[in-house]
Structure formats: C-alpha cells, structure tokens
LOLOMI-840069 format. One record per residue (C-alpha): y, z negated, x negated; residue in one letter. Coordinates in steps of 0.5 Angstrom, whole numbers, plus 500, padded with zeros to 3 digits. Layout:
    Y    Z    X  koldren
    Y    Z    X        A
...
end
This chain:
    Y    Z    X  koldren
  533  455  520        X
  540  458  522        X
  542  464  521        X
  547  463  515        X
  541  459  511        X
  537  466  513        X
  542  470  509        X
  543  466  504        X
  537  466  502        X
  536  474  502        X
  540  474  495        X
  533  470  492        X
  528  474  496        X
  531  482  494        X
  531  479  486        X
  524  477  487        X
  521  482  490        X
  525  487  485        X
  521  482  480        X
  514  482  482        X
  514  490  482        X
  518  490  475        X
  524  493  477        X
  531  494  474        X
  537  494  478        X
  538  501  476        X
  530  504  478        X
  532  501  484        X
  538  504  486        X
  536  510  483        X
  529  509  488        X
  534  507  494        X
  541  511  493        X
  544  504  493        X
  550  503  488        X
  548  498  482        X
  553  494  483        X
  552  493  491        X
  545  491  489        X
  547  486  484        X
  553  484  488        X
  546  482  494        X
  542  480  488        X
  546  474  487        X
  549  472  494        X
  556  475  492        X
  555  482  498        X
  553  480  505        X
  546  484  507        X
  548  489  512        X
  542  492  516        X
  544  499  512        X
  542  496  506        X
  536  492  508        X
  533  498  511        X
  532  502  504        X
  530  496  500        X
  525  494  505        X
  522  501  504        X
  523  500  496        X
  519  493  496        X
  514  496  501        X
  515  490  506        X
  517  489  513        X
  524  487  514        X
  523  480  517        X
  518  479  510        X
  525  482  506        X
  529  475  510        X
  524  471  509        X
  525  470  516        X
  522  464  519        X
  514  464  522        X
  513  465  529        X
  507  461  529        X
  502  467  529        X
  499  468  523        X
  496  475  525        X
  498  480  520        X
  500  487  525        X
  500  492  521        X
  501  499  524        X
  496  505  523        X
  498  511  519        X
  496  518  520        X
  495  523  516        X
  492  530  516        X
  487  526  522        X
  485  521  518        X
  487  513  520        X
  490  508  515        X
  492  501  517        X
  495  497  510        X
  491  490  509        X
  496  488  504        X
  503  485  504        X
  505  485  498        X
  509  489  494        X
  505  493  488        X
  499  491  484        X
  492  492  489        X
  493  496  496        X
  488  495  502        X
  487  500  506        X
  481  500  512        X
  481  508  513        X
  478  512  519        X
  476  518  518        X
  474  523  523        X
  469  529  522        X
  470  534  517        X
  469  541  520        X
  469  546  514        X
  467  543  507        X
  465  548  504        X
  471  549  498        X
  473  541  498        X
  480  540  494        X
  479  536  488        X
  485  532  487        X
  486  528  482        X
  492  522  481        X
  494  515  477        X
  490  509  480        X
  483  505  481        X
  480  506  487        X
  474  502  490        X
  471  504  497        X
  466  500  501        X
  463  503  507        X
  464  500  513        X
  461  504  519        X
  459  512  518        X
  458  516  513        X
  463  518  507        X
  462  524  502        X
  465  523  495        X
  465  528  490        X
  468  525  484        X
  467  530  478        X
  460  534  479        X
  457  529  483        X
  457  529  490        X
  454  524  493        X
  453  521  501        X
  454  513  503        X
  452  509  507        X
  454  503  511        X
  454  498  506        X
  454  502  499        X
  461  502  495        X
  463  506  490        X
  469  505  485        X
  472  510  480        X
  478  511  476        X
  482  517  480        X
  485  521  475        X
  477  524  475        X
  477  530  480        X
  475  527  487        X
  475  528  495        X
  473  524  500        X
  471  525  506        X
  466  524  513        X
  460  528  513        X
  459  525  521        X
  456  525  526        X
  461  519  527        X
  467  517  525        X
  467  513  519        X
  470  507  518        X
  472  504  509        X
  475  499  506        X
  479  501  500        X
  482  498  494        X
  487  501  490        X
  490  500  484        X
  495  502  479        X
  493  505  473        X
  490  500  468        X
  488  495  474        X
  481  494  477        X
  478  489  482        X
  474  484  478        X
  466  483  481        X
  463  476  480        X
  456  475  483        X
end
C-alpha cells in the first residue's frame, strides 16, 4: 500500500472509530482540544493528517496509531500491548478496540496493610477470573478470598476493593464493561 492510499484512507478510519465509540465531532473535539472544523475537515479527507493530530485522536479511540491509519500487517500477528503500573499493580490491555468490554490480565503484588481497605466505587461490570495467586475482594459487607479457578462478576457501583492477600503475586483476568454491558456465560 503507498503511502498516498494509507492517508487517504485515515479520513474513513478516524470516522469509524469516532462512530463505534457513539462519539459526536463535538464530544471529540471537546476530549482532544482539536477544533470541530479540523476534525471534520480530517473526517472527510479535506485536512491532510498530521502526527500532531493523530497522536490526540489515538488516545481518544484508545488505539495504537499504526491501528489509527490502518497501517498495513507486518505478518506478525501478536498482540504487543505494553504493562501499565499503577500504585505496584501490572496491567497489560487484551483488547484492541476502542469502547464497549476491556480486558485486562492483572498482576497484583502482596499487600502488606489491609486492615482499613478503601471501598470504591464507579460506572461499569466487572468479572474477574483467578488465574495464579489469591485474590481478596470486598464487595459491600462481603469479604471473600479466591482461588486459582474461581471467578467473580458484579456491578462496580457496589462498594469494593481487590487485592493480593499472598503468599505470591497474584495473576487475574478481568473484563470491564461500561454500565449497562455484561459478559454473557453460555454453558
């Protein structure tokens, strides 16, 4: 593919995107600080993308920006998703599309002082699936321990905290959805 077809065809892409995430320009303008009439002038193929306005949009959709021009397959289909830490927990993003569910594989070290764990609470569906270790999860007045194997799913506007009771880090898969969207279980 030249690169004349890659930037013609990023127009499309920007549009497509902004729609799966039920976007308006003005929400997106709004989320980016990009003008209303530059992000429909790159909608519509009228503006010439510029990496000043693809990095902002990128973040927006929640996509790499080789996925943001459509650029063509390198032949290696591995997903390279870099680990994210926050307050010594590991998150490493499974899902590539922007909105709807988001998968997570979570590492979570030990956790030294829970005594006076901080509930929180938040929009969304969570699920979790043990995958390595021991999770604690506190969700309302429950307080329960899994194991490798066990999963949990629950509407995060209840009071909750997770976290690693030991001995050993503990590994989870967790699915998030926006309110209102669950995981559907068949057996």
């Amino acid at each position: 593919m030249m690169d004349q077809d890659v930037l013609k065809n990023v127009g499309p892409r920007l549009r497509q995107l902004r729609l799966e995430r039920e976007a308006t320009l003005s929400d997106l303008a709004e989320e980016t600080g990009i003008s209303l009439s530059t992000l429909s002038r790159l909608e519509s193929g009228q503006r010439k993308p510029t990496l000043e306005l693809l990095l902002p949009l990128a973040r927006a959709h929640r996509v790499a920006l080789d996925e943001l021009v459509d650029a063509p397959d390198t032949g290696d289909p591995r997903i390279r998703s870099k680990p994210v830490t926050r307050h010594g927990r590991t998150f490493i993003s499974l899902t590539r599309r922007p909105g709807g569910l988001q998968s997570f594989k979570m590492v979570l070290p030990t956790v030294d002082d829970v005594a006076h764990p901080t509930l929180q609470t938040h929009e969304g569906y969570e699920w979790l699936y043990v995958l390595n270790g021991r999770l604690r999860l506190i969700l309302g007045s429950r307080d329960m321990v899994l194991e490798p194997g066990e999963v949990v799913e629950f509407d995060t506007r209840t009071p909750h905290w997770i976290g690693n009771p030991g001995p050993t880090p503990c590994e989870v898969l967790a699915i998030f959805g926006p309110q209102g969207e669950r995981m559907h279980v068949r057996s």
